[in-house]
ROBA-155570 format. One record per atom (N, C-alpha, C): chain; x, y, z; residue in three letters; residue number from 1. Coordinates in nm, 4 decimals, always signed. Atoms other than C-alpha are relative to their C-alpha. Last residue first. Layout:
N
<rec ch="A" u="X" v="Y" w="Z" aa="ALA" i="NUM"/>
...
END
This chain:
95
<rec ch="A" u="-0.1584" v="+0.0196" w="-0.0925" aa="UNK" i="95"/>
<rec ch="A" u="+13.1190" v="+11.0470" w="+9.5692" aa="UNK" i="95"/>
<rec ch="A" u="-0.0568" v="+0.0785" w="+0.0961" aa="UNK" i="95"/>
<rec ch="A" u="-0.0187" v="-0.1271" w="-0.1046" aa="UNK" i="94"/>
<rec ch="A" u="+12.7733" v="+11.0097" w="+9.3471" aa="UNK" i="94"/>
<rec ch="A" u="+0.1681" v="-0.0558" w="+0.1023" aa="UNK" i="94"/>
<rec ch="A" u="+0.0393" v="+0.0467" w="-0.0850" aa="UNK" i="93"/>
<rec ch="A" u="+12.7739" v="+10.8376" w="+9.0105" aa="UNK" i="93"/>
<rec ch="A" u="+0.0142" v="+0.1344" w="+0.1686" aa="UNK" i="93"/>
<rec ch="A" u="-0.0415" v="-0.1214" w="-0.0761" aa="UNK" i="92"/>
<rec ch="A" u="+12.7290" v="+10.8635" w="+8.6575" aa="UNK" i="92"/>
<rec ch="A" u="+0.0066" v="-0.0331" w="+0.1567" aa="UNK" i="92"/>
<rec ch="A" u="+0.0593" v="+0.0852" w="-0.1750" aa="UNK" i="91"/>
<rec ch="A" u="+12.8149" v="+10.5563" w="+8.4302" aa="UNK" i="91"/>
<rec ch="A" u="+0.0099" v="+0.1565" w="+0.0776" aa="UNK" i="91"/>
<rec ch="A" u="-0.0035" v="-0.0838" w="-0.0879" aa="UNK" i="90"/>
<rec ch="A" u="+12.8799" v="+10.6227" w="+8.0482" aa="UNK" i="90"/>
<rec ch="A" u="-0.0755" v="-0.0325" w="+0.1533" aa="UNK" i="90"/>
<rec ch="A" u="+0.0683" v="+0.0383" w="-0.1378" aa="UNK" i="89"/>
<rec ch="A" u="+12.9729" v="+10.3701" w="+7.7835" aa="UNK" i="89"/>
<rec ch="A" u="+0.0120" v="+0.1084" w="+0.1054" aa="UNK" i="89"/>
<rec ch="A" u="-0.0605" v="-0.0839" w="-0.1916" aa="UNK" i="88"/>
<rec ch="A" u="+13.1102" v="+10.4605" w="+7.4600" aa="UNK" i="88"/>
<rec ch="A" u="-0.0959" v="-0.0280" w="+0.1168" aa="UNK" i="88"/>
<rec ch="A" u="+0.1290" v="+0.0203" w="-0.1098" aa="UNK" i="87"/>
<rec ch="A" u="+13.1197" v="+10.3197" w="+7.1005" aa="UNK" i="87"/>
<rec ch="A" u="+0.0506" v="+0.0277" w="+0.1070" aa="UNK" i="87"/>
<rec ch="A" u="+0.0984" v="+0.0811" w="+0.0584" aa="UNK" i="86"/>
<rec ch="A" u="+13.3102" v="+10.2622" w="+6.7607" aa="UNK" i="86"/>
<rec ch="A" u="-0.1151" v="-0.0028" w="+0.0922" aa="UNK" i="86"/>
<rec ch="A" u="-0.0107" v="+0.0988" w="-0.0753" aa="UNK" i="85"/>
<rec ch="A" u="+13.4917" v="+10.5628" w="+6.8052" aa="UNK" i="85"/>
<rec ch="A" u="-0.0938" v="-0.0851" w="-0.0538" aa="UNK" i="85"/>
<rec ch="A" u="-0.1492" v="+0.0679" w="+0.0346" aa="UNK" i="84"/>
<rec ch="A" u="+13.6863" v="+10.7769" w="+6.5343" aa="UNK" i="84"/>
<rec ch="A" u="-0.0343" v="-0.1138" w="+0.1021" aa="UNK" i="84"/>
<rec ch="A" u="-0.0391" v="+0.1168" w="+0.1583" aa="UNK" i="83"/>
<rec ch="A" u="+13.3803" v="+10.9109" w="+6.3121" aa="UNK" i="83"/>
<rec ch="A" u="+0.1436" v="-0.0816" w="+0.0366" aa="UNK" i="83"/>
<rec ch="A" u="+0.1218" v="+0.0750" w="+0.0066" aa="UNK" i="82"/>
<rec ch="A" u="+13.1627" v="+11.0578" w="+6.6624" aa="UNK" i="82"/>
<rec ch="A" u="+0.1027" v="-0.1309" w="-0.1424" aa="UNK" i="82"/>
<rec ch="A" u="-0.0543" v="+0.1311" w="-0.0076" aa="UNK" i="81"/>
<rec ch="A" u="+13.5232" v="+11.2523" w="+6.7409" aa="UNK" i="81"/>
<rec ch="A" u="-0.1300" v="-0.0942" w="-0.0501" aa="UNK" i="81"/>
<rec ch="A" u="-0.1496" v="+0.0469" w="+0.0333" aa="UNK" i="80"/>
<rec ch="A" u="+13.4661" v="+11.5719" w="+6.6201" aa="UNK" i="80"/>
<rec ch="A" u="+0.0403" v="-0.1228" w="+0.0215" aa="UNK" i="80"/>
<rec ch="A" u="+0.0135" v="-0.0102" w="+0.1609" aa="UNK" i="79"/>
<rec ch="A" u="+13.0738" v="+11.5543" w="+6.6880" aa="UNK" i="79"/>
<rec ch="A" u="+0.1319" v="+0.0258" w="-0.0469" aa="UNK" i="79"/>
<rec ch="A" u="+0.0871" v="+0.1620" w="+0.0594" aa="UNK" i="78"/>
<rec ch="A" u="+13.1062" v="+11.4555" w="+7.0366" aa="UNK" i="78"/>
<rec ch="A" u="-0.0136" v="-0.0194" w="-0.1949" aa="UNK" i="78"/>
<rec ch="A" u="-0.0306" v="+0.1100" w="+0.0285" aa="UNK" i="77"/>
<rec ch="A" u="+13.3125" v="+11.7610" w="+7.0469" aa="UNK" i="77"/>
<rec ch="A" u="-0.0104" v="-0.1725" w="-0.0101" aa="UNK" i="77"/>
<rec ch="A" u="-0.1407" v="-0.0333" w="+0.1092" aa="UNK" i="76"/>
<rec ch="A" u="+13.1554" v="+12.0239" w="+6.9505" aa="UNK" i="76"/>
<rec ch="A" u="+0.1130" v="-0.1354" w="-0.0038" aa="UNK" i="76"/>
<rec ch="A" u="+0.0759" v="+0.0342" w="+0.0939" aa="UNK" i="75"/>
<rec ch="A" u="+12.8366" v="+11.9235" w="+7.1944" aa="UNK" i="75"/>
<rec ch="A" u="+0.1274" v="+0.0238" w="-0.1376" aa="UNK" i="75"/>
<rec ch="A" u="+0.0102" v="+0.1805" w="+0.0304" aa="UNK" i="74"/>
<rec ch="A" u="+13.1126" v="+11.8870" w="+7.4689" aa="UNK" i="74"/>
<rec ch="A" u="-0.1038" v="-0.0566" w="-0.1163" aa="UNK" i="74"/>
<rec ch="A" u="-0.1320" v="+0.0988" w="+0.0391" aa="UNK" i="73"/>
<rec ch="A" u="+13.2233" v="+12.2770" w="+7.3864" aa="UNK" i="73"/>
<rec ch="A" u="-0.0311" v="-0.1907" w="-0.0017" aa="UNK" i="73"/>
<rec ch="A" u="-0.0697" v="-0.0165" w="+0.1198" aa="UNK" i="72"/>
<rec ch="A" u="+12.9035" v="+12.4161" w="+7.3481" aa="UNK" i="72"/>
<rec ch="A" u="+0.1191" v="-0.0764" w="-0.0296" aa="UNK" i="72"/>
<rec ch="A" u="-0.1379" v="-0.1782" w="+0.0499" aa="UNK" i="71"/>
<rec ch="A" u="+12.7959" v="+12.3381" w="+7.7184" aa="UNK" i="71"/>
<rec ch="A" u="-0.0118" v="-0.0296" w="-0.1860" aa="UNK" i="71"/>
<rec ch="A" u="+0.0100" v="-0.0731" w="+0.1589" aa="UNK" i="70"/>
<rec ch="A" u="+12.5099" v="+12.1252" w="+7.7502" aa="UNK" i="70"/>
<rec ch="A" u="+0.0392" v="+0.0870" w="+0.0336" aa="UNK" i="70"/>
<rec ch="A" u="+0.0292" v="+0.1047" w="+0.1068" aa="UNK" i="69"/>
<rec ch="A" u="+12.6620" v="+11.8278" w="+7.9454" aa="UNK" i="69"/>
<rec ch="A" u="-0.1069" v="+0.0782" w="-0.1122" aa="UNK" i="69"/>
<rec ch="A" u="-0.0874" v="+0.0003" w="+0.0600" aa="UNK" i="68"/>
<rec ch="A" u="+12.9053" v="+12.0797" w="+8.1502" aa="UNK" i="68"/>
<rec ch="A" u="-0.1031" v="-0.1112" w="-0.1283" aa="UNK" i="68"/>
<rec ch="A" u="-0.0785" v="-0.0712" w="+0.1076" aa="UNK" i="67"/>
<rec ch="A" u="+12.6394" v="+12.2486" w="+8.2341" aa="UNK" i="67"/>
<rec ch="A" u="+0.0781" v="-0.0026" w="-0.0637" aa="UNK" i="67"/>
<rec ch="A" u="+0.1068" v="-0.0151" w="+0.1263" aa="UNK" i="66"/>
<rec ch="A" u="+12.4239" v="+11.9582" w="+8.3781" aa="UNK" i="66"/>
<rec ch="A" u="+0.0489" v="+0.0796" w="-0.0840" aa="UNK" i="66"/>
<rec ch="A" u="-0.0040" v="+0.0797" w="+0.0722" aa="UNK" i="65"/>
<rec ch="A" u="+12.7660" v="+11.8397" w="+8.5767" aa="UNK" i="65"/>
<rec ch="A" u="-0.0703" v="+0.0586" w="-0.1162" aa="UNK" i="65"/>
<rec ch="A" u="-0.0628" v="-0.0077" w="+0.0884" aa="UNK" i="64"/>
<rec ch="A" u="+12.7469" v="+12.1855" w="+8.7446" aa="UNK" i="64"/>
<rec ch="A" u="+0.0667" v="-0.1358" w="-0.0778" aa="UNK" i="64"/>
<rec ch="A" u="-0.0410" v="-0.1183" w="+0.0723" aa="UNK" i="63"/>
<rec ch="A" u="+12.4385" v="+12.1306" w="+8.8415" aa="UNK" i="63"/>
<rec ch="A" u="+0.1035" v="+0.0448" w="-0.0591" aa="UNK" i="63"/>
<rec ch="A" u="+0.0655" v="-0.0111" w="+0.1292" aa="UNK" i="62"/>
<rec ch="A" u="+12.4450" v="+11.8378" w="+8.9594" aa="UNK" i="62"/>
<rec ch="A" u="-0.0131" v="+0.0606" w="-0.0735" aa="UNK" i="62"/>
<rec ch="A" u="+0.1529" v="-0.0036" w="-0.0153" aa="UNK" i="61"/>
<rec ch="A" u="+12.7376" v="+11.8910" w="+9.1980" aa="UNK" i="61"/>
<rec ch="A" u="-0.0330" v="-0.0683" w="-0.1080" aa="UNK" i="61"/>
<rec ch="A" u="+0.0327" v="-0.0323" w="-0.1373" aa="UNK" i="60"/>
<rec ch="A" u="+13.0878" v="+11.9644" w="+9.2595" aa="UNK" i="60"/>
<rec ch="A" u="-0.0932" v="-0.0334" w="+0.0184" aa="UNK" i="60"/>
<rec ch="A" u="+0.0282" v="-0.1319" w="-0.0081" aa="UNK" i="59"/>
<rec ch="A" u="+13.2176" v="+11.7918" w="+8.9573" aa="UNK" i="59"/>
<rec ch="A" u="-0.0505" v="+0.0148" w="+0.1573" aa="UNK" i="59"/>
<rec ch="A" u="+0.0864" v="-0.0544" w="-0.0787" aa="UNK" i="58"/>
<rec ch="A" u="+13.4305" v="+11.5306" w="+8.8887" aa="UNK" i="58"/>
<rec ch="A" u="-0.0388" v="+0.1340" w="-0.0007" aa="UNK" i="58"/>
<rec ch="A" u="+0.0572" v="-0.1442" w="+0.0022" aa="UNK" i="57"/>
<rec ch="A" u="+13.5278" v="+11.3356" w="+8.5617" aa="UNK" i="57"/>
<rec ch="A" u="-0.0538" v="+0.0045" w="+0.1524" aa="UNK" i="57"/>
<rec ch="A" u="+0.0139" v="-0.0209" w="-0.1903" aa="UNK" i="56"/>
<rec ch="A" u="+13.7384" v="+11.0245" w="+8.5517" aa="UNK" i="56"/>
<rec ch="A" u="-0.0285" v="+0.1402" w="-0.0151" aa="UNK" i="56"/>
<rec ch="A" u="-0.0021" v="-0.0857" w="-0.0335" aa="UNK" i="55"/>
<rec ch="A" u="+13.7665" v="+10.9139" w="+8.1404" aa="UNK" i="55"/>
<rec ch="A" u="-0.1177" v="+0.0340" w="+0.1309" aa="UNK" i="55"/>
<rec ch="A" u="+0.0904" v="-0.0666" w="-0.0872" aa="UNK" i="54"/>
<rec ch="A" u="+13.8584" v="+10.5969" w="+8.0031" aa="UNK" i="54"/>
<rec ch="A" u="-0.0404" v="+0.1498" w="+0.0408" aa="UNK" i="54"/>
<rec ch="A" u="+0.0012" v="-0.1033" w="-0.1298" aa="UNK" i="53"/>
<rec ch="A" u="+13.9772" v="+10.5096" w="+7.6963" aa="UNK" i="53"/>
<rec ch="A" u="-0.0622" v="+0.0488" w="+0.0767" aa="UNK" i="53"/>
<rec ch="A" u="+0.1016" v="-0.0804" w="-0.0830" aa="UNK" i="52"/>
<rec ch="A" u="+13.9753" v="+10.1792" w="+7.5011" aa="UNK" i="52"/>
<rec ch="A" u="+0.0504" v="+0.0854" w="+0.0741" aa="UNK" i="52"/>
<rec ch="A" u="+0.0533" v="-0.0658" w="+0.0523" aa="UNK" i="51"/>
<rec ch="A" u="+14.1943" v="+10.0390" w="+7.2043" aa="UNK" i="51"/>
<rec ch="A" u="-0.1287" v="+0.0741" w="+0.0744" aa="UNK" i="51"/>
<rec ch="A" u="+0.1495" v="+0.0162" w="+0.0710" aa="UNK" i="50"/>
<rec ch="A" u="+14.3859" v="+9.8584" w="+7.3670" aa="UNK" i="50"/>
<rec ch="A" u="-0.0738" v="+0.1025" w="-0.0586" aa="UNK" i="50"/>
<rec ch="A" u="-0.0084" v="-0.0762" w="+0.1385" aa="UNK" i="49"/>
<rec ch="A" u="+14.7546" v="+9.9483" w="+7.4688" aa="UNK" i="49"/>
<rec ch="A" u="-0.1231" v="-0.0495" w="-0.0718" aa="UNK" i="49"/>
<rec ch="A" u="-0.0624" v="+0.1518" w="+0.0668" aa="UNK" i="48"/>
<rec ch="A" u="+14.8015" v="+9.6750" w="+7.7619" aa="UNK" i="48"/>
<rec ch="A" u="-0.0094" v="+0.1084" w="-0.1480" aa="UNK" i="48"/>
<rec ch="A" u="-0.1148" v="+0.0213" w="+0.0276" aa="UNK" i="47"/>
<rec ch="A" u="+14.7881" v="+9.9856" w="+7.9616" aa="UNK" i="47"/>
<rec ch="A" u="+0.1069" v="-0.1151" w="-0.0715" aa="UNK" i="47"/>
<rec ch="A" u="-0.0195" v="+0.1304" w="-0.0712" aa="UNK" i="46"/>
<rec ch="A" u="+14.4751" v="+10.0964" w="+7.9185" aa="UNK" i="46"/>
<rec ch="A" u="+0.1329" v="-0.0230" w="+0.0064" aa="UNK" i="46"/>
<rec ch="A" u="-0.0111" v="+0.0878" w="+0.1011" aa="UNK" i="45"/>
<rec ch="A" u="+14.4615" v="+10.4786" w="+7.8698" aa="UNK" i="45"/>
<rec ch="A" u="+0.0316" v="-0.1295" w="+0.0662" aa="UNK" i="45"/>
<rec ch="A" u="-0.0525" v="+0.0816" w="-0.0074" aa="UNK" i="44"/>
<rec ch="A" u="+14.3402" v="+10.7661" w="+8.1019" aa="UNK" i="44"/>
<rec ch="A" u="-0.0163" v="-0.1302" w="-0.1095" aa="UNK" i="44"/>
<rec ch="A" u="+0.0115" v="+0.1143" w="+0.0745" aa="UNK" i="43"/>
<rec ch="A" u="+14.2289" v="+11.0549" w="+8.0817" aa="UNK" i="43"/>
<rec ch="A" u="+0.0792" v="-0.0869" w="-0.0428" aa="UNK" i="43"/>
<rec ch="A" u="-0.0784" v="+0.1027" w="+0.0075" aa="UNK" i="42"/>
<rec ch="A" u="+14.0844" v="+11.2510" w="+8.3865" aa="UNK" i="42"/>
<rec ch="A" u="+0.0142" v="-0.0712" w="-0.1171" aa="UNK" i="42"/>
<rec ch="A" u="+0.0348" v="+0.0092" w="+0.0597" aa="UNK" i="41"/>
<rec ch="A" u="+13.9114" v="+11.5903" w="+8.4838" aa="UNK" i="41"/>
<rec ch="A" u="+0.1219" v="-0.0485" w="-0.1289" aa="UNK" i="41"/>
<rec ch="A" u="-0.1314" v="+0.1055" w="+0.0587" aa="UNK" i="40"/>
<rec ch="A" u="+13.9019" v="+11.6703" w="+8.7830" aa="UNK" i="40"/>
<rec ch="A" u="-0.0378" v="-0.0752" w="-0.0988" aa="UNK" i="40"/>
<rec ch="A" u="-0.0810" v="+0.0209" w="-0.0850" aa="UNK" i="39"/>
<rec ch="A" u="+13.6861" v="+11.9416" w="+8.9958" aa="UNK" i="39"/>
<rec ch="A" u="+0.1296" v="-0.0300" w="-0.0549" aa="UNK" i="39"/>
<rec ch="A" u="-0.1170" v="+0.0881" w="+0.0473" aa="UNK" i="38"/>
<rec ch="A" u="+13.4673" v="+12.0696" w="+8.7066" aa="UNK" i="38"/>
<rec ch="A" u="+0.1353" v="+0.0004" w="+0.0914" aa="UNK" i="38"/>
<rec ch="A" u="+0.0311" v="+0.0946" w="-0.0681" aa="UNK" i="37"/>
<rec ch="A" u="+13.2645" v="+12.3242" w="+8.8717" aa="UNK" i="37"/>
<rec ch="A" u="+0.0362" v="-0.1267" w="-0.0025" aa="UNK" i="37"/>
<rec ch="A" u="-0.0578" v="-0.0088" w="-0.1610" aa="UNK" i="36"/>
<rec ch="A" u="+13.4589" v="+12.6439" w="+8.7924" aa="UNK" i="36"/>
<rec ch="A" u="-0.0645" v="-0.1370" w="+0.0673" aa="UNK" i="36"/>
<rec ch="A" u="+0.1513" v="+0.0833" w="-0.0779" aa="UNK" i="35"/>
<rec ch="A" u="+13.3835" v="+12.5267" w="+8.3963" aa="UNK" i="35"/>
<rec ch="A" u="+0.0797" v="+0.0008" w="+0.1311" aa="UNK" i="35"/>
<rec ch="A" u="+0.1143" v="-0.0610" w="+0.0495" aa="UNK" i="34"/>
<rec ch="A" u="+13.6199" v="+12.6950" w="+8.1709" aa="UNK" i="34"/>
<rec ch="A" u="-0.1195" v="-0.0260" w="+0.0938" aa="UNK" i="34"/>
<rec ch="A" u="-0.0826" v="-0.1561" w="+0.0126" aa="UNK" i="33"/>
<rec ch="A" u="+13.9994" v="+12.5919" w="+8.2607" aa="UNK" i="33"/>
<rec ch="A" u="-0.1217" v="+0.0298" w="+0.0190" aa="UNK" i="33"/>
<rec ch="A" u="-0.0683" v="-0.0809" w="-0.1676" aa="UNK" i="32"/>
<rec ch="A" u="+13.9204" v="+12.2527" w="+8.3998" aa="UNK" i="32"/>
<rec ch="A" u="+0.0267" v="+0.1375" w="-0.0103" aa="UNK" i="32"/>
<rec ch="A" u="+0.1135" v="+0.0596" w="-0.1061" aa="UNK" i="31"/>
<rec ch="A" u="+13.6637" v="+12.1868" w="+8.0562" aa="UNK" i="31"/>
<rec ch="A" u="+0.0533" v="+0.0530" w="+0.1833" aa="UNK" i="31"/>
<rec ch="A" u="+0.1185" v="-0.0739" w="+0.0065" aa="UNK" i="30"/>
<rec ch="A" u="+13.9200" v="+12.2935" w="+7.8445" aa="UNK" i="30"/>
<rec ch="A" u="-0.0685" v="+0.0587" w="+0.0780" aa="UNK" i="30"/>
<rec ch="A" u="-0.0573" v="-0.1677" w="-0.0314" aa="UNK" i="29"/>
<rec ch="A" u="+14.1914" v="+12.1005" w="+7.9429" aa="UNK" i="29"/>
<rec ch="A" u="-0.1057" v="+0.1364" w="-0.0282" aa="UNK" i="29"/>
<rec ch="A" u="-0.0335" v="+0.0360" w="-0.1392" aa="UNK" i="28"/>
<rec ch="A" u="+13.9915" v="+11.7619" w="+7.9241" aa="UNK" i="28"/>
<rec ch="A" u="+0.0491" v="+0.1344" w="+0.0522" aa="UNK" i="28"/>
<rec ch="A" u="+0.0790" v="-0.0454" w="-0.1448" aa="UNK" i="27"/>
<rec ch="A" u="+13.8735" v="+11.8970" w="+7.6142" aa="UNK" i="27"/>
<rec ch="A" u="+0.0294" v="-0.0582" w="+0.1225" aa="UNK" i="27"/>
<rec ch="A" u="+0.0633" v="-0.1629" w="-0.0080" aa="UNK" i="26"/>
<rec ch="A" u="+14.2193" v="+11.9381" w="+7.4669" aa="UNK" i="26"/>
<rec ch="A" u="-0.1269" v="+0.0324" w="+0.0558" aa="UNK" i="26"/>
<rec ch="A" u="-0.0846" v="-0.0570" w="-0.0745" aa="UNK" i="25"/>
<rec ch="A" u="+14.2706" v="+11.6022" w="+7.5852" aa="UNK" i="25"/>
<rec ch="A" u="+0.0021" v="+0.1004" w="+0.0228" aa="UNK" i="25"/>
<rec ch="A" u="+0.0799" v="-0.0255" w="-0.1951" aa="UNK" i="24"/>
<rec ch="A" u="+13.9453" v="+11.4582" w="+7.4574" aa="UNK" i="24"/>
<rec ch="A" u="+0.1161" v="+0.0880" w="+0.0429" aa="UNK" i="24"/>
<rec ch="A" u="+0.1002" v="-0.0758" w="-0.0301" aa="UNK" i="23"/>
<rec ch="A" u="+14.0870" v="+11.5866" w="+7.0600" aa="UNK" i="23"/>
<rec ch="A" u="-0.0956" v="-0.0462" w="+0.1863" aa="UNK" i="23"/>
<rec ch="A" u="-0.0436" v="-0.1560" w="+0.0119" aa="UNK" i="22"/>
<rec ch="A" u="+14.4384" v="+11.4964" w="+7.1032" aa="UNK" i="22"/>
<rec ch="A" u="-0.1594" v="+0.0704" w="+0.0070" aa="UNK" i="22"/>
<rec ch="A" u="-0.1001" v="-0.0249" w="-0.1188" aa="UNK" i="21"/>
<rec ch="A" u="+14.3295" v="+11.1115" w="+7.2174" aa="UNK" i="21"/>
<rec ch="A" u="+0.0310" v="+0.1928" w="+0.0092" aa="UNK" i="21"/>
<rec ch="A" u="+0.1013" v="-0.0161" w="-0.1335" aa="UNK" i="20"/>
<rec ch="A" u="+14.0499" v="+11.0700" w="+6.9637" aa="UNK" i="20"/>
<rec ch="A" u="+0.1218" v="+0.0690" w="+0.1295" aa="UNK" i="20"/>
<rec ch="A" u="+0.0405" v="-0.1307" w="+0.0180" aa="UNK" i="19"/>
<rec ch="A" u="+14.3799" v="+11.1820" w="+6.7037" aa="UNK" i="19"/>
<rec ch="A" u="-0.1160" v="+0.0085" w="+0.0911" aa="UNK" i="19"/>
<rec ch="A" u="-0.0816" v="-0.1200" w="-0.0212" aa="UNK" i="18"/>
<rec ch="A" u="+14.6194" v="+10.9343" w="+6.8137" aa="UNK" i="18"/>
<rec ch="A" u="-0.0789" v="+0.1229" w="+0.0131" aa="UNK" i="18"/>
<rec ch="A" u="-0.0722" v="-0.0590" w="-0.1531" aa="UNK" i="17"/>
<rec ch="A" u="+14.3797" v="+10.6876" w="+6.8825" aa="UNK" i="17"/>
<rec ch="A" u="+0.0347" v="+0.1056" w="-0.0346" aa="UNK" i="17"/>
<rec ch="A" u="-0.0242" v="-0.1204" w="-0.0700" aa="UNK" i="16"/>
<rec ch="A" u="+14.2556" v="+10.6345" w="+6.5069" aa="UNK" i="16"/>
<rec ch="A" u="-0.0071" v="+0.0652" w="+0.1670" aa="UNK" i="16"/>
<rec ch="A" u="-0.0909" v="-0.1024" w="+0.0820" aa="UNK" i="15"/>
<rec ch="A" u="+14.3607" v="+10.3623" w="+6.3305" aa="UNK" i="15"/>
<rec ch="A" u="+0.0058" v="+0.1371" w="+0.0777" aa="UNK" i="15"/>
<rec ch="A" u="-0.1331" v="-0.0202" w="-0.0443" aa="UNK" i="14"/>
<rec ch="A" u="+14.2107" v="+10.1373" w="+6.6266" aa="UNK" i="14"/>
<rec ch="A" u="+0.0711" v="+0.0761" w="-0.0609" aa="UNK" i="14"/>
<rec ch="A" u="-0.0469" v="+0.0893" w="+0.1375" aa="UNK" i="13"/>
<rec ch="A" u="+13.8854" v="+10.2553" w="+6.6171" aa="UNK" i="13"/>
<rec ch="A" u="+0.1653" v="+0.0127" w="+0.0389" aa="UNK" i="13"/>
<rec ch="A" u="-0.0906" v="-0.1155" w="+0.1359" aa="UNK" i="12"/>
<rec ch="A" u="+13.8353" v="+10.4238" w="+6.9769" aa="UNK" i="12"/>
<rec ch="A" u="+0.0027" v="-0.1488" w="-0.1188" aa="UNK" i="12"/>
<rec ch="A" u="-0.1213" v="+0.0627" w="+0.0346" aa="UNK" i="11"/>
<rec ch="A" u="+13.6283" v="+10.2175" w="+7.2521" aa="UNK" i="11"/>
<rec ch="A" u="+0.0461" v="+0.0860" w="-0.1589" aa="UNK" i="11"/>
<rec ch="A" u="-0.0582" v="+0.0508" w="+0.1251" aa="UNK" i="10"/>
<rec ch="A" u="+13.5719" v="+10.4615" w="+7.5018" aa="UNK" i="10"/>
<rec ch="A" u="+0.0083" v="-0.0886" w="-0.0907" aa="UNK" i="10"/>
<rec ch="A" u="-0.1289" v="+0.1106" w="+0.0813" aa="UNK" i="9"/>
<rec ch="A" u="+13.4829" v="+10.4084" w="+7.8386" aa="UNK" i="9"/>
<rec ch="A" u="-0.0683" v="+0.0146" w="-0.1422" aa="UNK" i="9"/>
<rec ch="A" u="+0.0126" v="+0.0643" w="+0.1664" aa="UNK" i="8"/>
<rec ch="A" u="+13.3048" v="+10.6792" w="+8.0481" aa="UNK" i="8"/>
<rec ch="A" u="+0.0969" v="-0.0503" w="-0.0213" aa="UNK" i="8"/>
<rec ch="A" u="-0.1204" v="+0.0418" w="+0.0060" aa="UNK" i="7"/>
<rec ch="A" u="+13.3053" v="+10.8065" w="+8.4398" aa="UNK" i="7"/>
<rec ch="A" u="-0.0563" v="-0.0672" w="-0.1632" aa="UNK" i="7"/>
<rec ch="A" u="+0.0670" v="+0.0389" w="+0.1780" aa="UNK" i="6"/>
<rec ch="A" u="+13.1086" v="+11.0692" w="+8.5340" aa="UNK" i="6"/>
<rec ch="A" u="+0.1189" v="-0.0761" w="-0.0279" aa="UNK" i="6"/>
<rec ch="A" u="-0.1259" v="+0.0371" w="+0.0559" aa="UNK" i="5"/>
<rec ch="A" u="+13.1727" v="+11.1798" w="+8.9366" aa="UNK" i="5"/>
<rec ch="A" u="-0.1145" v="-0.1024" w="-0.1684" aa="UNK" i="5"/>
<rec ch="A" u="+0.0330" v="+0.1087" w="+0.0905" aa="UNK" i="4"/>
<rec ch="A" u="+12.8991" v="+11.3664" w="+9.0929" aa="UNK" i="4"/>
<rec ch="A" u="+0.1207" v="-0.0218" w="-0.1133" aa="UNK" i="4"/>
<rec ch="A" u="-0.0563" v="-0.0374" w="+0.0965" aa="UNK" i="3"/>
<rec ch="A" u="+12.9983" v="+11.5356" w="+9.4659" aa="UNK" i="3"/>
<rec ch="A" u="-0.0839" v="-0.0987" w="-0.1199" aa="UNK" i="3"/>
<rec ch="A" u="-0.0980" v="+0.1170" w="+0.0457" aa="UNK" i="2"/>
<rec ch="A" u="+12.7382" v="+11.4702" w="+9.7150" aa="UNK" i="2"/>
<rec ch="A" u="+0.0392" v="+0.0379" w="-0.1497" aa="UNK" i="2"/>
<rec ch="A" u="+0.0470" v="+0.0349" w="+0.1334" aa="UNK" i="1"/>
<rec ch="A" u="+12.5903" v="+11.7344" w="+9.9141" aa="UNK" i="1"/>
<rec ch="A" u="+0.1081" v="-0.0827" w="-0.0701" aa="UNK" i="1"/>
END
């Protein structure tokens, strides 16, 4: 069965990085602590310092993708950050 990897781009307002950044991070940590199906769970910044972040998600499955996309915690935080990005792109795929 084929792993499902989630990969999203960011683009953050530029005033506020610092704080999109502290709030995915903590869910990035979250998410590997709480969710046994959450393989890896990645975030990464451009390195010209732009104002976009990516993020490299795997899970074991579909299933535990579907729980991580209605858990409590990622509905908590779409709505903490919703006032710091200007927009996000999501691509799911199989590995």
């Amino acid at each position: 069965m084929a792993k499902t990897v989630v990969l999203v781009a960011f683009e953050v307002k530029s005033d506020k990085m610092e704080g999109f950044l502290e709030i995915i991070r903590e869910h990035a940590l979250g998410t590997l602590a709480d969710e046994p199906g959450c393989e890896r769970f990645d975030v990464m910044t451009a390195r010209d310092r732009t104002n976009v972040v990516h993020l490299h998600e795997v899970y074991v499955d579909d299933e535990a993708y579907e729980l991580h996309a209605r858990s409590l915690r990622l509905a908590n935080v779409r709505e903490r950050y919703k006032d710091l990005i200007i927009g996000r792109t999501m691509t799911i795929c199989n590995l």
